[in-house]
C-alpha positions, 0 to 999 in steps of 0.5 A: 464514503468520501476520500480515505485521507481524509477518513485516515486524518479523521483516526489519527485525530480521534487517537485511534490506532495503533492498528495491527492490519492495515489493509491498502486497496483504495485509488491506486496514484494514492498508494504513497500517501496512504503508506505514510498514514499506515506508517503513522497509525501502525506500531511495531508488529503491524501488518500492511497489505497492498492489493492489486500491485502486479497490476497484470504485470503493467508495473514492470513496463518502464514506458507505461503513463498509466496514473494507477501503474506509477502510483503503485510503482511509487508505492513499491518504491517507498516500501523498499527504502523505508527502513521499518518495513519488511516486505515482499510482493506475492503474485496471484493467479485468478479468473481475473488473470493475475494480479498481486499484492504487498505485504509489510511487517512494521519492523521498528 
């Protein structure tokens, strides 16, 4: 369907949005630019999920280059610092091995 920051600037410029349930599962090196448009289309109270960001626990190896590991560890990173989110990381377990994701509350 083309790229989803172009799809996201598309919303905000027809004034779609707020959204209640924002869900992230699009090209992972991505994750930080797509958490900003969340952040831009949510209101207090939205929900903001994260899919595959366990990664098989690639995103605590200090020495990966994989492009889709830093996007996500990026990812993670602006969600901890950024001060109307609330968050946590959930693992899960399936017939793919494992994996996770994140959920976060806009909070102000």
């Amino acid at each position: 369907m083309g790229l989803a920051s172009e799809s996201l600037a598309r919303l905000e410029g027809e004034r779609r949005g707020p959204f209640d349930l924002i869900f992230i599962d699009a090209d992972k090196p991505s994750n930080p630019e797509y958490l900003a448009w969340a952040l831009k289309l949510s209101r207090p109270g939205t929900v903001i999920i994260g899919d595959n960001v366990v990664r098989n626990g690639s995103v605590a190896d200090a020495n990966t280059q994989d492009a889709n590991v830093l996007g996500v560890r990026s990812f993670i990173d602006l969600i901890a610092v950024e001060s109307r989110l609330s968050a946590t990381v959930l693992q899960t377990v399936g017939v793919k091995g494992y994996d996770g994701f994140a959920i976060a509350r806009v909070i102000n």
